[in-house]
C-alpha positions as CSV (number, residue, x, y, z in Angstrom):
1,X,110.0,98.1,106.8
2,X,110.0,102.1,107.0
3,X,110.7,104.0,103.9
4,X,110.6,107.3,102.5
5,X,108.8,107.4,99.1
6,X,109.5,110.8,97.4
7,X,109.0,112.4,100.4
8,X,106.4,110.2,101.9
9,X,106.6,107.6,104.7
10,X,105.6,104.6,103.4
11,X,105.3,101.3,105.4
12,X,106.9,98.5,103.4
13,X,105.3,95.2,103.6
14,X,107.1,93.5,100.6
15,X,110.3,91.3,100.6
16,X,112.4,94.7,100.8
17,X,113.4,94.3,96.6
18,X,112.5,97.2,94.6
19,X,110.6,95.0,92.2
20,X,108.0,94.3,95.0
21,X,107.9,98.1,95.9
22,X,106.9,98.7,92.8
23,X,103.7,96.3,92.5
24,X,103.0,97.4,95.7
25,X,102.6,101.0,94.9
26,X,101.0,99.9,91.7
27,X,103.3,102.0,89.5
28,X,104.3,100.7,85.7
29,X,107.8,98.9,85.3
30,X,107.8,100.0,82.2
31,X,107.6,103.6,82.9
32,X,109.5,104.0,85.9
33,X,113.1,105.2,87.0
34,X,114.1,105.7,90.6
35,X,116.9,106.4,92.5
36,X,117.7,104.7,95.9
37,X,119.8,106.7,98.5
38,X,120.7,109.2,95.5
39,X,122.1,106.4,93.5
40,X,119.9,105.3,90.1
41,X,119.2,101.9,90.0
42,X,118.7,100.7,86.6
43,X,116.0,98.4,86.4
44,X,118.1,95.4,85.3
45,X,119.3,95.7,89.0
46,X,115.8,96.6,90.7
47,X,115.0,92.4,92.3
48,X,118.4,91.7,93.0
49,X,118.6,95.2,94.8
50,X,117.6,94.8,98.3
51,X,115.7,97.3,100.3
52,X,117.2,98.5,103.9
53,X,115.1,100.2,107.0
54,X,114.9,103.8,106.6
55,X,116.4,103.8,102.5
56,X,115.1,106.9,100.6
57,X,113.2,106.3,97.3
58,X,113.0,108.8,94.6
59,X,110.5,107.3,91.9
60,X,109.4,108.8,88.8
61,X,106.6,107.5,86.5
62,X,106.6,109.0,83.0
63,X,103.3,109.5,81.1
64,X,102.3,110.5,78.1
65,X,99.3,112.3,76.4
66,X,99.6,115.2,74.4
């Protein structure tokens, strides 16, 4: 399924939840917050969300360092 990751086109190959976009892209669960369509998801909600054709992803990844 066609997305648009922050920005990006990305092909979807996943079973459209947001859990499996996430291992996907590699990205931490743990440090992650994303919005879907300009709605926040909180991730208590990200594998019962499901993923439609053309849905725009914002995701964030926080890091630290100093």
């Amino acid at each position: 399924m066609k997305l648009t990751v922050n920005g990006d086109e990305h092909l979807h190959r996943g079973d459209g939840s947001i859990g499996a976009l996430l291992v996907e892209l590699g990205a931490n669960k743990d440090h992650t917050a994303l919005m879907v369509n300009g709605s926040v998801i909180p991730s208590e909600q990200w594998n019962a969300t499901t993923l439609k054709e053309n849905d725009e992803i914002e995701m964030l990844v926080f890091v630290g360092g100093g």
